[in-house]
C-alpha positions as CSV (number, residue, x, y, z in Angstrom):
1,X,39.5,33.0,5.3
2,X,38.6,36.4,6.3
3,X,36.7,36.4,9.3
4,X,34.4,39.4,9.7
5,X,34.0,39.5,13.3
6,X,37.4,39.7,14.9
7,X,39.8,42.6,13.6
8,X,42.8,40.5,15.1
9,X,42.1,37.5,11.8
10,X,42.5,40.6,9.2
11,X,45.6,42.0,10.2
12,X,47.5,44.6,11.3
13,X,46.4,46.3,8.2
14,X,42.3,47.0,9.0
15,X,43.2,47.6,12.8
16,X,45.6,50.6,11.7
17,X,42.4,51.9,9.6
18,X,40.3,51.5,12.6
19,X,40.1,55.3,13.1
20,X,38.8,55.9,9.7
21,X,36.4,53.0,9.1
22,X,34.3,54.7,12.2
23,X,35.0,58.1,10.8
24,X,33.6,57.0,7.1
25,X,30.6,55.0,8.7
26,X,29.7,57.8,11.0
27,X,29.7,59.9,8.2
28,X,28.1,58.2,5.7
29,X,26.0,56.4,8.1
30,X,23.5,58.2,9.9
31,X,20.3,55.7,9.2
32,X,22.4,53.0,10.3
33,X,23.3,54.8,13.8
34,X,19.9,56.0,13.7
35,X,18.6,52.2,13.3
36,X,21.2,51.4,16.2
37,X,19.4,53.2,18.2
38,X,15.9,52.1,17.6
39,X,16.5,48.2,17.2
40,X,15.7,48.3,13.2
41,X,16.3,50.2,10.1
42,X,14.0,52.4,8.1
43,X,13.6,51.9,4.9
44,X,15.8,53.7,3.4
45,X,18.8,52.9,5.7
46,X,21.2,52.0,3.2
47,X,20.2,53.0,-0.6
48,X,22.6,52.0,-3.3
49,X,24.6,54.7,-4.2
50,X,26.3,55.6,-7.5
51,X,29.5,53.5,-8.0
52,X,33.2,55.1,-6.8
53,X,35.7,56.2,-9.1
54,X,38.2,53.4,-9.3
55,X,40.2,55.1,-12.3
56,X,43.4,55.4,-9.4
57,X,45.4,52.2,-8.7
58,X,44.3,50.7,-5.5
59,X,46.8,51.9,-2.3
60,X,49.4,49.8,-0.7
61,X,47.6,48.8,1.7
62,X,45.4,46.7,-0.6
63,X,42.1,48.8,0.1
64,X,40.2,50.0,-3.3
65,X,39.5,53.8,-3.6
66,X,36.3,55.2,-2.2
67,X,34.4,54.3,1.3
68,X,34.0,50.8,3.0
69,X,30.9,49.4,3.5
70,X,29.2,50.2,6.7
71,X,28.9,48.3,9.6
72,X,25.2,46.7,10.1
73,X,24.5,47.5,13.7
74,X,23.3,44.3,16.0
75,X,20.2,46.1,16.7
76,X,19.6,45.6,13.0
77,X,20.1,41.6,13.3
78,X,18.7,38.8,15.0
79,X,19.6,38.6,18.6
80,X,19.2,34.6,19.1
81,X,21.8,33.9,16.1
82,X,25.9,33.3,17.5
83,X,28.1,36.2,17.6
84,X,30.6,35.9,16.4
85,X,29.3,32.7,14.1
86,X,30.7,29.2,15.3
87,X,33.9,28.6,14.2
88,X,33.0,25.2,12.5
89,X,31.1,27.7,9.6
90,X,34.6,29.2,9.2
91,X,36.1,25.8,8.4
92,X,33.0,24.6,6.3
93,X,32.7,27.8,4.4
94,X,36.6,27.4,3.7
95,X,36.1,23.9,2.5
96,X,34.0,25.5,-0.7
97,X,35.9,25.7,-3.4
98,X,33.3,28.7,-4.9
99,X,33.6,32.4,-3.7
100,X,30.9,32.1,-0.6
101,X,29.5,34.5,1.9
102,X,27.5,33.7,4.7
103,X,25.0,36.6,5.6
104,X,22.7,37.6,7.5
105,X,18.9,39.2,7.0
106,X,18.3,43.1,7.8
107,X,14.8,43.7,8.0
108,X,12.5,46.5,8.4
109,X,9.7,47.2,10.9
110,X,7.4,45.6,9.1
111,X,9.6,42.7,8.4
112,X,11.0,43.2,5.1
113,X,14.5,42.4,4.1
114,X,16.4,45.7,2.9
115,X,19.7,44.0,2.8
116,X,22.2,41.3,4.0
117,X,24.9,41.5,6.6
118,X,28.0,39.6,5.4
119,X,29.0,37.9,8.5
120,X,31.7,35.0,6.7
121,X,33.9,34.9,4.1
122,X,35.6,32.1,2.7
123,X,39.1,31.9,1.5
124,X,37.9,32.0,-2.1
125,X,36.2,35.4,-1.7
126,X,39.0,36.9,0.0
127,X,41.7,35.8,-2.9
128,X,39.1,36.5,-5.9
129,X,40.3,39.8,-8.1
130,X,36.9,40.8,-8.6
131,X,35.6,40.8,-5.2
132,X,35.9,43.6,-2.9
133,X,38.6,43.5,-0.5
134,X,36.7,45.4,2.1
135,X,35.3,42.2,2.7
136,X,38.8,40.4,3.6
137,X,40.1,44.4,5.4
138,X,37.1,45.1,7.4
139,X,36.1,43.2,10.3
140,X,33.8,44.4,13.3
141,X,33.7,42.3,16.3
142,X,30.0,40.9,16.3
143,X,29.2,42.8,13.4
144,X,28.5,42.6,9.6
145,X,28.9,44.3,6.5
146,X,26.5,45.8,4.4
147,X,26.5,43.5,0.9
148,X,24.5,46.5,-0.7
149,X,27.5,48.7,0.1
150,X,29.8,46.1,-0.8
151,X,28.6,45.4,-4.0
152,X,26.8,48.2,-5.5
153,X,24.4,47.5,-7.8
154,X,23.4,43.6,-6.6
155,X,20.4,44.4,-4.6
156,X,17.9,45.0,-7.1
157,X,14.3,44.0,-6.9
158,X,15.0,40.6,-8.4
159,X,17.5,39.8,-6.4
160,X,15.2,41.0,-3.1
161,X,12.3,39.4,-4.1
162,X,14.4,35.8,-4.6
163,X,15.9,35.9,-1.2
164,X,12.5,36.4,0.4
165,X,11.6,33.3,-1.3
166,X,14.8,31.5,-0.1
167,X,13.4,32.5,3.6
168,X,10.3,31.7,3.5
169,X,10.3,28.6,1.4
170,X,14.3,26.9,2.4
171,X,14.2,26.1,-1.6
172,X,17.5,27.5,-3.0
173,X,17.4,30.4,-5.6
174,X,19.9,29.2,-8.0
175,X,21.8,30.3,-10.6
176,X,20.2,34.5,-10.1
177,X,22.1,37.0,-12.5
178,X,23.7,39.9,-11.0
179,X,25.6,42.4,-11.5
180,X,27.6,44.8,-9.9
181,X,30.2,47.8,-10.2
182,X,33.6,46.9,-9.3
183,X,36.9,46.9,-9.2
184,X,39.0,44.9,-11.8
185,X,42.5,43.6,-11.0
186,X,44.5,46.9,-12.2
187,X,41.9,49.2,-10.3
188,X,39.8,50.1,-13.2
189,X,36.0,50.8,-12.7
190,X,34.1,47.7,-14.4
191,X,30.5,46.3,-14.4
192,X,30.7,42.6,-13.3
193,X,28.3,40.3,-14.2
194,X,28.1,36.5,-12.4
195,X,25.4,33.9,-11.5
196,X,24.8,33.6,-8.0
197,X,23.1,31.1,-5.8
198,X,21.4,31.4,-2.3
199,X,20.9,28.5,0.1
200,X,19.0,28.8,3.6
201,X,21.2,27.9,6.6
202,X,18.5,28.1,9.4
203,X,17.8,32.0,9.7
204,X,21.1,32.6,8.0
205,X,22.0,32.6,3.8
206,X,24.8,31.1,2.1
207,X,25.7,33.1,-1.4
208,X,27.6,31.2,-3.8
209,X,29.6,32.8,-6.7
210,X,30.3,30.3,-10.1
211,X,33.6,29.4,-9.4
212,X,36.4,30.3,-12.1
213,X,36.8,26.0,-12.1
214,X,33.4,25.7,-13.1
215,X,34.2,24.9,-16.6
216,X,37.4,22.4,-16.0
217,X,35.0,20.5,-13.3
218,X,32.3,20.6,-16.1
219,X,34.8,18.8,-18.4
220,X,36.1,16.5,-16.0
221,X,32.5,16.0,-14.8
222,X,31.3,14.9,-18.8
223,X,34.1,12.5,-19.0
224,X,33.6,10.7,-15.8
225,X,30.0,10.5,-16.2
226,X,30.9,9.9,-20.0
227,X,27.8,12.5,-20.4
228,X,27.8,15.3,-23.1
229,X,25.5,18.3,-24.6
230,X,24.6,19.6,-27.8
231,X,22.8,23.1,-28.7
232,X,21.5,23.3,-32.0
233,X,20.3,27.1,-33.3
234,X,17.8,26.1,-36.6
235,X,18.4,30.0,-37.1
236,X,21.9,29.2,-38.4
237,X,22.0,25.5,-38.4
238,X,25.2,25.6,-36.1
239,X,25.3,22.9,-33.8
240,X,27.7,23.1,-30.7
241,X,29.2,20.2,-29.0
242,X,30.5,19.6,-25.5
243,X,33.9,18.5,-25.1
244,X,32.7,15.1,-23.7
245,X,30.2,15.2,-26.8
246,X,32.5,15.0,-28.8
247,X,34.6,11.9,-27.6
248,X,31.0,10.4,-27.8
249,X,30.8,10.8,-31.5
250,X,34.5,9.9,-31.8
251,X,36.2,13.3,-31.8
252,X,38.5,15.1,-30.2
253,X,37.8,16.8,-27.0
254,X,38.3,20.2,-28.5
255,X,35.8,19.8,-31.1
256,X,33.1,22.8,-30.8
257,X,30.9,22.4,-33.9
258,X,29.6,19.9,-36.0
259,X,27.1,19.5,-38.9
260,X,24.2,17.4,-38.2
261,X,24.5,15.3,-41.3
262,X,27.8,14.6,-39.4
263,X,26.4,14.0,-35.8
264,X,23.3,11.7,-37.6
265,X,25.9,10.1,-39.5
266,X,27.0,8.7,-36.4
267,X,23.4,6.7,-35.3
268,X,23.2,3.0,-36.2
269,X,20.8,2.2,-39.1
270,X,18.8,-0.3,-36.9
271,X,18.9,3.0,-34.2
272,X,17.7,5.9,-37.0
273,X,14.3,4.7,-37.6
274,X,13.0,5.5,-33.6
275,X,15.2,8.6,-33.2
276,X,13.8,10.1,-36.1
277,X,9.9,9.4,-35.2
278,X,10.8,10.9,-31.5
279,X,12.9,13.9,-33.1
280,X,10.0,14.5,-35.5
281,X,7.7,14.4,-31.8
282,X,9.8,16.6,-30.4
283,X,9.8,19.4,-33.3
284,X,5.8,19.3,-34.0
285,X,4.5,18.7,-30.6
286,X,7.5,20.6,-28.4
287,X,7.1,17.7,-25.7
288,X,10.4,17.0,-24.3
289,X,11.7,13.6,-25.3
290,X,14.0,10.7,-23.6
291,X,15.1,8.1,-26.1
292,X,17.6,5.2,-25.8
293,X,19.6,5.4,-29.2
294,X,23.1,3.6,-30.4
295,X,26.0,5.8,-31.7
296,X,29.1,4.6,-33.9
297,X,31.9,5.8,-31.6
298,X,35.1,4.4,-30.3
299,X,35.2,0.5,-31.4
300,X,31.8,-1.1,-31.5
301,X,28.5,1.1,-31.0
302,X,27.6,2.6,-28.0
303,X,23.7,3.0,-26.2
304,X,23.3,6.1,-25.4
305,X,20.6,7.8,-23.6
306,X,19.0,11.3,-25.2
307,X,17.2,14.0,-23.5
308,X,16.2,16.7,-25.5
309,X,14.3,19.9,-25.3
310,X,13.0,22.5,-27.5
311,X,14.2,26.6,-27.6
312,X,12.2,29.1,-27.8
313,X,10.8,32.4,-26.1
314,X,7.6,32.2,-24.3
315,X,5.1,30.7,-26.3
316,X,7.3,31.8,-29.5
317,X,8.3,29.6,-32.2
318,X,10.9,27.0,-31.9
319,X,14.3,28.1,-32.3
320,X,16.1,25.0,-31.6
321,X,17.0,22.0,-29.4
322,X,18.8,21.4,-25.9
323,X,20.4,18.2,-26.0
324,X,21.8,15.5,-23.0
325,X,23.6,12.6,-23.7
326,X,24.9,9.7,-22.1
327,X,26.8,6.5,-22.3
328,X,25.0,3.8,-20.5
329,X,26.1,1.0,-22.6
330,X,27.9,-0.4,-20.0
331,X,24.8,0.3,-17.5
332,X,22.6,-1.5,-20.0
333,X,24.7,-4.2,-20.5
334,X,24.7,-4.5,-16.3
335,X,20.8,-4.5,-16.5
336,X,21.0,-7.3,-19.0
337,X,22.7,-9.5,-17.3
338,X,20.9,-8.7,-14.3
339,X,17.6,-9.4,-15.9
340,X,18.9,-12.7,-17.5
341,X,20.5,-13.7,-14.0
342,X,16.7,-12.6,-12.2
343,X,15.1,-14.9,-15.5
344,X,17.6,-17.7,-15.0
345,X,17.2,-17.1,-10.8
346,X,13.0,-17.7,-11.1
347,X,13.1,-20.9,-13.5
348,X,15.6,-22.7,-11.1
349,X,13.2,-21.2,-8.3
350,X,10.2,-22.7,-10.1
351,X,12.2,-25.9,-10.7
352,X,13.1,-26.2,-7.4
353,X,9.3,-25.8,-6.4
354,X,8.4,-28.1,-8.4
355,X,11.0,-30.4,-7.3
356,X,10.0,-29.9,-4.2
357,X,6.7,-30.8,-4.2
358,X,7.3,-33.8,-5.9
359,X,10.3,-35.3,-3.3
360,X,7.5,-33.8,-0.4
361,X,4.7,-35.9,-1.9
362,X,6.9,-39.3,-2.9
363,X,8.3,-39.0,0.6
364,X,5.0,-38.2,2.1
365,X,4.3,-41.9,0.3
366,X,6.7,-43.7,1.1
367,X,7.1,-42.6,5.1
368,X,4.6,-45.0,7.5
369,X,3.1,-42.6,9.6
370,X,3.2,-44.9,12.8
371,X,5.0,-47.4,13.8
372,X,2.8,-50.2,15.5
373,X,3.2,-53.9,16.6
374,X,1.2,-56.8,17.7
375,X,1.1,-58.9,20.6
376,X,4.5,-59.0,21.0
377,X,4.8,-57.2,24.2
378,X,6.4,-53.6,22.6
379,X,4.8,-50.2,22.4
380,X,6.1,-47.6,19.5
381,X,6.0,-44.3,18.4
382,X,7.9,-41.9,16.1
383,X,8.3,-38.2,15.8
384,X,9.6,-36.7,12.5
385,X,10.5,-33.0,12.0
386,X,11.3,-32.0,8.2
387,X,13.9,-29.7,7.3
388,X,13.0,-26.0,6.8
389,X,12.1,-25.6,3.2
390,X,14.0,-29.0,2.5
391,X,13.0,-32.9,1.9
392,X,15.5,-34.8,3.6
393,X,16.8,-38.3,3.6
394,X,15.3,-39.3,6.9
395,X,13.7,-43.2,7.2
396,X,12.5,-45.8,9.1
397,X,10.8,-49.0,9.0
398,X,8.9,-50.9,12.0
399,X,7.6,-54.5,10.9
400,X,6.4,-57.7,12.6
401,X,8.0,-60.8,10.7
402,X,6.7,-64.0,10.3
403,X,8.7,-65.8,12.8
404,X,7.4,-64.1,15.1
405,X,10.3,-61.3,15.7
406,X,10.4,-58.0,14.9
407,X,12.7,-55.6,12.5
408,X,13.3,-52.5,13.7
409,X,15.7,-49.7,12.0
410,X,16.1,-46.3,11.3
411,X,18.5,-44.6,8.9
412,X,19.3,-41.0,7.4
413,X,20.1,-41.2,3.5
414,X,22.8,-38.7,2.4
415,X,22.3,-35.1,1.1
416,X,18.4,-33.8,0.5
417,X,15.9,-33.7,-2.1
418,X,14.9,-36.3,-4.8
419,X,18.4,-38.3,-4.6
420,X,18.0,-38.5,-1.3
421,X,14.4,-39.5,-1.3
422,X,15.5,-42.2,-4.1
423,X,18.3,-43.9,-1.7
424,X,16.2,-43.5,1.4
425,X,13.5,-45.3,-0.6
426,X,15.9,-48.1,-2.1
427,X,17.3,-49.0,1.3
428,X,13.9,-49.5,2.8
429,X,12.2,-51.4,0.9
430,X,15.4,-53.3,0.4
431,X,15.6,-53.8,4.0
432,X,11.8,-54.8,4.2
433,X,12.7,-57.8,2.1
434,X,15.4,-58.4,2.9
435,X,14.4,-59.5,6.5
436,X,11.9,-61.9,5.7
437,X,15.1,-64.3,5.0
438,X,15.4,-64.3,8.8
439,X,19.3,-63.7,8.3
440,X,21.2,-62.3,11.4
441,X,21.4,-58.3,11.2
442,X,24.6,-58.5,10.3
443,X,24.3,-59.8,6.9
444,X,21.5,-57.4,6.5
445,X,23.6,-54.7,7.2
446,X,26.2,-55.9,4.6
447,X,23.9,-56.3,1.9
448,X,22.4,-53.0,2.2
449,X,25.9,-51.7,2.3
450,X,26.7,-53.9,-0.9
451,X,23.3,-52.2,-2.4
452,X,24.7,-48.5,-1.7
453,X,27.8,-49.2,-3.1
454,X,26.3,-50.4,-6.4
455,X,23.9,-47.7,-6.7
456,X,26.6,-45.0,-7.5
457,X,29.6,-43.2,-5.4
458,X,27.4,-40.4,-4.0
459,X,25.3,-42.8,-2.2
460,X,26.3,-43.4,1.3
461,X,23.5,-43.5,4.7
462,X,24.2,-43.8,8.1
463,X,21.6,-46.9,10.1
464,X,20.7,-48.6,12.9
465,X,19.3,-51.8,12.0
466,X,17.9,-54.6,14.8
467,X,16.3,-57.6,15.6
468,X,13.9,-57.7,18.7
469,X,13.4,-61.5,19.9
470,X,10.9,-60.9,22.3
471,X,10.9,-64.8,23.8
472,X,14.6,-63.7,24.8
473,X,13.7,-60.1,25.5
474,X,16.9,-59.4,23.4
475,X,18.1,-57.0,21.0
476,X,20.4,-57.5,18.7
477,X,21.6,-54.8,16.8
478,X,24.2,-53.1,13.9
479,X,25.5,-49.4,13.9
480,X,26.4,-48.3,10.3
481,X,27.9,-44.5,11.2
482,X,25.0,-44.0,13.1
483,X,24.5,-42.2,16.8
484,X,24.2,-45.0,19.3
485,X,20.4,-45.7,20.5
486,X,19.3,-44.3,24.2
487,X,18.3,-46.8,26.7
488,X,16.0,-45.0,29.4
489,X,15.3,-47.6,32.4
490,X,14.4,-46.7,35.9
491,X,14.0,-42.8,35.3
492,X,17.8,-42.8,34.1
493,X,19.0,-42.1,30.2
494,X,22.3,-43.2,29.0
495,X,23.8,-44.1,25.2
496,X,24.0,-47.8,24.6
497,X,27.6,-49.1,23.4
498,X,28.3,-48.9,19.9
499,X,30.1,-51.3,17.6
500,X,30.7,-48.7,14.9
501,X,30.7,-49.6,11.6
502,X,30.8,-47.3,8.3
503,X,28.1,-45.9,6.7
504,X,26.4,-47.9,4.0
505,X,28.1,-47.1,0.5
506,X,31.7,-45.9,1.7
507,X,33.3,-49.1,1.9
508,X,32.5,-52.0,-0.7
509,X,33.2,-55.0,1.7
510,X,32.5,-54.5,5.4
511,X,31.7,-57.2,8.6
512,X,29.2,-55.4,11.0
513,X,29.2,-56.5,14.9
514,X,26.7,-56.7,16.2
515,X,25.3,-55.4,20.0
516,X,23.1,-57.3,21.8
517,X,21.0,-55.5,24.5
518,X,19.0,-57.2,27.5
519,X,15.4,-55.3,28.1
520,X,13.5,-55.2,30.8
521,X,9.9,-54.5,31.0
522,X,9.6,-50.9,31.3
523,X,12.4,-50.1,29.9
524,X,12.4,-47.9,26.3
525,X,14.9,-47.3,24.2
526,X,15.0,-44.8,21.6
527,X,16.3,-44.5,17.5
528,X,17.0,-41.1,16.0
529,X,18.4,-39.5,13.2
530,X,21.3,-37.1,13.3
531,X,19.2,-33.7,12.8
532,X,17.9,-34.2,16.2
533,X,21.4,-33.6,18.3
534,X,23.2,-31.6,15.0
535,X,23.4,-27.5,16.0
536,X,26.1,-25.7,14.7
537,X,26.7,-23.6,17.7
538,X,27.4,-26.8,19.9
539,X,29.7,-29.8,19.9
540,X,28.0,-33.6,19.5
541,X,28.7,-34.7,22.9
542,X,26.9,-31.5,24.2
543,X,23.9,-32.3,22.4
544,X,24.1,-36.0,22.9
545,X,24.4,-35.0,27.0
546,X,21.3,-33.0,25.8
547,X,19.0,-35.3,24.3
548,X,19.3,-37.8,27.7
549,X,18.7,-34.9,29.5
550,X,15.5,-34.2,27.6
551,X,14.4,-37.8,27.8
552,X,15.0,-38.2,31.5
553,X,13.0,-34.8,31.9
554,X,9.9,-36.2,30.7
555,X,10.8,-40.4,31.9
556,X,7.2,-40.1,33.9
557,X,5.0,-39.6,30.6
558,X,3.0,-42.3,30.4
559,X,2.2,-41.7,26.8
560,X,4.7,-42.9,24.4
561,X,3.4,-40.8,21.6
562,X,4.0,-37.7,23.8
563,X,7.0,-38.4,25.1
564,X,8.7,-38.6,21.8
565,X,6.9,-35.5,20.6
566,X,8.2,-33.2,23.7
567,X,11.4,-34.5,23.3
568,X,12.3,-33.7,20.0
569,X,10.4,-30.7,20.7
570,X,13.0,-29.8,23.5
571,X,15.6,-30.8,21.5
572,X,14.7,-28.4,18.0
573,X,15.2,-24.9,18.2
574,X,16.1,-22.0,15.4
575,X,19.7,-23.3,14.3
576,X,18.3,-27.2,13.4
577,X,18.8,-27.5,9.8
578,X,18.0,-31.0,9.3
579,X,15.9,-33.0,9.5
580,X,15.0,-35.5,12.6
581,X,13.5,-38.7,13.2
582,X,12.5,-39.9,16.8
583,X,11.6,-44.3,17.3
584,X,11.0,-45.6,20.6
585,X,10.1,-48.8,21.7
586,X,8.9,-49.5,25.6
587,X,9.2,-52.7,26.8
588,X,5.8,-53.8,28.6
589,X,7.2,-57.4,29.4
C-alpha cells in the first residue's frame, strides 16, 4: 500500500524527486501556499485544469508526463484528525479488495468542500493501470494530495454536491458516475469512466472504485445464492439472461439471450395461471411485483421467487422489465417442514393440556386431602407438593380398621401422568381392601406386589405400608424400595432400620420382612415420597442428613400440620422435579 504520509513507504524513487515536487507545487501552487498561510482556501484554490498531454510513454521512473498533484497544506484540513492516519486504516484499507482512497475534506471559509485530500491508498489503487501513480510516488509527511489534481475531471458539481450529502447525512453515495482524463497503460491520453462510491468514516471519506472482479464475484455470488436476472427491452424483444439465470432455466452458464416463449416455456402449468395475472399487474399498473412461481429446471421443478420492475424514463412509457430470481425451493421446503413440525408441536401441546387436566383432576379425586384418626391416641398430617407442570404418581392412604387398628402407607407410583395416576390409583384402593382382611403387612405387601406384576411390565412403585396396634403402641411395618421412615423422639431425628424389599412389580414372587417399631408418646414419625430428598445437584445421603436436619429444626412446633408444611418447605427448592409427599403420625399416648 502506498502510504501518503511518509516519503520513506514510497521509495527511493519520490524522495529523489523531492526537489521537483516542491519546485512544481510552488509553481503551480500559489492559492494553496496562499491558503497555508491563512488557515483555508479560497475558492478558487485549486480549479480543474485542462488534461496533460500523455501522447509520450511514461519515464522510467514510473511517473506519468505532466505535474503532480499539489500538496493540500494542513492549514487547509482538520486539526483534531491523526496525522499521519493510524496505521490500523493502512491495514484495513489494504484488506479491500476494490481500488480505495481514504480522503479528507477541504473546505472553504464558509464551509464548503472545494476538494478532497487523498490521505490513504490501498494496495489496489497503487497496482491499478488506470489510476494515477502520483498517488503511489508522492508522499508528504502529514500531508495529502489534491484528488482534483489527481484526477482531472472528477470533481464536478455532481460529484460535490453527493459528498456534501455523504457529510452531512453518514448515508453512502453509491454507485456516482465519474469520469476522468487519464493515463492508459501504454501512456496514451484517455477519458476513463467508473462508478464510484463514498462512505463516511467519522470526518473522513472512503472512495471506492468497482473492482475489475466485480463481475467473477457477481457470478460466483448468483451461483451460491442460486439467484439470477433477466432484462427484457419490449423495443426489441431481446431478453438477456444472467449466467446464474440461466442454470435456473436449465442452460448453460454462458447463455446471454433467450426468447420468452423459451424462458415461459419453462413455468409449470399449475404455476402460469398466477404469473401471468401478476405480469399482466405489473405491465398495466407499473407496480413492482414479488411472486413465488415454479420453473422446470434441473430434475424435478424448482420454486422460485420473482421480483420484477418496470423500465422506463421518468414518467415515460414502459420500455421493459427488471427481473430477480431465486431458488428457494429448498428454503420453502425448510419452512414446510417447519410449519408442519410447529402444527404437529401445538396438537401434542394441546394434547398434553388436555391430558393434563384430566390426570390433575382424577388425581385431585382420588388424593384424601387429610389424613385423620379417631380415638386411637395418633395425630396426622400430610404435606403434598406437585411436580412443576407434571401429575405425578405420589399416594397415600390413612384408615381406621374395624378391629380397632390402623393402616397407614404411603407410596410413589412409577413415571408421571395418566399411567401413573392409573397405578397409583390401583394400588390404593387395592390396599384399602385389602386390609380389611386383617392379614399381617407382609402378605399385603406381596399381594400388591403380585397386583403390579399382573398389571403390565412398566408398572413398578416403591411403599411403605404399616400396621399401628395402638394397645401395643407398636408398628409393624414393610419397605418395598422405599426411603426408610424418620422417627423424631426427644428433639432428636434419625432414619428407622430398613428391611428392604423391591419395588412392587419388579419381581413376581417376593417375602417382605417386616420392622416393628416401639413408640412412645410424643414421639412422631414421618412417611415421605422420594421427590422430597431427590436434587440432582446432591447425593441421597446428603439430602437424607438434610431432611432430619429440617425436622429437628422445627421438633418444638406444636402444630403437626405446620410442622410438616415447613419441612417440606425447607426441603424444596428450584432443582426439585418431583413430586413429594409428607405423613406424620405423633404419638399422644
Amino acid at each position: 500500500m502506498a502510504v501518503l504520509t511518509r516519503p520513506g513507504r514510497c521509495g527511493r524513487r519520490a524522495v529523489g524527486r523531492a526537489g521537483t515536487v516542491a519546485g512544481n507545487a510552488e509553481r503551480r501552487g500559489a492559492g494553496l501556499v496562499r491558503a497555508s498561510r491563512t488557515g483555508r482556501l479560497g475558492r478558487g484554490a485549486a480549479p480543474d485544469r485542462p488534461p496533460a498531454a500523455r501522447g509520450a510513454p511514461r519515464p522510467d521512473v514510473g511517473l506519468p508526463p505532466g505535474p503532480p498533484p499539489q500538496i493540500v497544506p494542513d492549514a487547509a484540513l482538520d486539526p483534531d484528525l491523526a496525522r499521519p492516519p493510524d496505521q490500523d486504516l493502512h491495514r484495513l484499507l489494504d484488506a479491500v479488495p476494490q481500488a480505495s482512497l481514504l480522503a479528507e475534506p477541504v473546505r472553504d471559509g464558509d464551509g464548503t468542500v472545494l476538494d478532497l485530500a487523498v490521505v490513504i491508498v490501498n494496495e489496489s489503487a497503487a497496482r491499478h493501470p488506470y489510476h494515477p501513480e502520483q498517488l503511489a510516488g508522492r508522499a508528504a509527511d502529514g500531508h495529502g494530495l489534491s484528488l482534483r489534481e489527481a484526477y482531472p475531471g472528477l470533481w464536478t458539481e455532481p460529484v460535490a454536491a453527493a459528498v456534501a450529502e455523504v457529510l452531512r447525512t453518514g448515508h453512502a453515495a453509491r454507485d456516482l458516475a465519474v469520469r476522468w482524463e487519464g493515463a492508459g497503460p501504454d501512456g496514451s491520453a484517455r477519458s476513463r469512466r467508473e462508478r464510484l462510491t463514498v462512505h463516511r468514516l467519522g470526518r473522513r471519506l472512503l472512495l471506492l472504485w468497482t473492482d475489475d472482479r466485480t463481475e467473477e464475484v457477481a457470478r460466483a455470488a448468483q451461483r451460491i445464492a442460486r439467484v439470477g436476472w433477466a432484462e427484457w427491452n419490449l423495443r426489441d424483444g431481446r431478453l438477456d439472461v444472467s449466467p446464474g439465470l440461466a442454470v435456473l432455466l436449465g442452460r448453460t452458464p454462458d447463455t446471454e439471450t433467450m426468447t420468452t416463449h423459451q424462458v415461459l416455456g419453462r413455468v409449470t402449468e399449475t404455476a402460469r395461471p398466477a404469473l401471468y395475472r401478476e405480469l399482466d399487474r405489473l405491465f398495466s399498473t407499473g407496480a413492482d411485483i414479488d411472486v413465488l412461481t415454479e420453473l422446470y429446471g434441473v430434475g424435478r421443478p424448482r420454486r422460485i421467487r420473482l421480483v420484477a420492475e418496470v423500465v422506463r424514463d421518468e414518467d415515460g412509457p414502459i420500455e421493459g422489465l427488471r427481473a430477480v430470481l431465486q431458488d428457494v425451493t429448498e428454503l420453502y421446503e425448510s419452512q414446510r417442514r417447519l410449519r408442519e413440525q410447529q402444527e404437529e408441536t401445538e396438537r401434542q401441546a394441546r394434547r398434553a393440556d388436555a391430558e393434563h387436566s384430566v390426570v390433575q383432576r382424577l388425581q385431585d379425586a382420588l388424593q384424601p386431602r387429610s389424613a385423620t384418626l379417631v380415638g386411637l391416641g395418633v395425630t396426622s398430617a400430610v404435606a403434598y407438593r406437585p411436580a412443576e407442570g407434571r401429575v405425578g404418581g405420589d399416594w397415600f392412604k390413612v384408615r381406621q380398621l374395624p378391629d380397632g387398628r390402623a393402616l397407614l402407607a404411603v407410596g410413589d407410583a412409577r413415571g408421571h401422568g395418566l399411567d401413573a395416576v392409573a397405578l397409583m390409583s390401583m394400588l390404593r384402593h387395592a390396599l384399602a381392601g385389602l386390609a380389611f382382611t386383617g392379614a399381617l403387612v407382609e402378605s399385603l405387601g406381596g399381594w400388591l406386589n403380585r397386583i403390579a406384576c399382573d398389571d403390565s411390565d412398566e408398572s413398578t412403585a416403591t411403599a411403605i405400608v404399616s400396621r399401628y396396634y395402638p394397645d401395643r403402641h407398636l408398628l409393624r411395618w414393610i419397605c418395598a424400595g422405599h426411603p426408610p421412615p424418620v422417627l423424631l423422639r426427644d428433639g432428636r431425628a434419625s432414619l428407622l432400620p430398613a428391611e428392604l424389599g423391591p419395588p412392587f412389580g419388579v419381581l413376581p414372587v417376593v417375602a417382605y420382612r417386616a420392622v416393628e417399631t416401639h413408640v412412645r408418646a410424643g414421639d412422631t414419625v414421618f412417611f415421605y415420597t422420594d421427590g422430597l430428598i431427590e436434587r440432582r445437584d446432591q447425593d441421597i445421603d446428603v439430602r437424607l442428613d438434610a431432611l432430619c436436619a429440617a425436622v429437628e429444626a422445627h421438633a418444638a412446633e406444636p402444630v403437626l400440620q405446620t410442622l410438616v408444611d415447613v419441612v417440606v418447605r425447607d426441603m424444596s427448592g428450584p432443582l426439585s422435579e418431583d413430586d413429594a409427599t409428607l405423613l406424620a403420625f405423633r404419638f399422644d399416648r
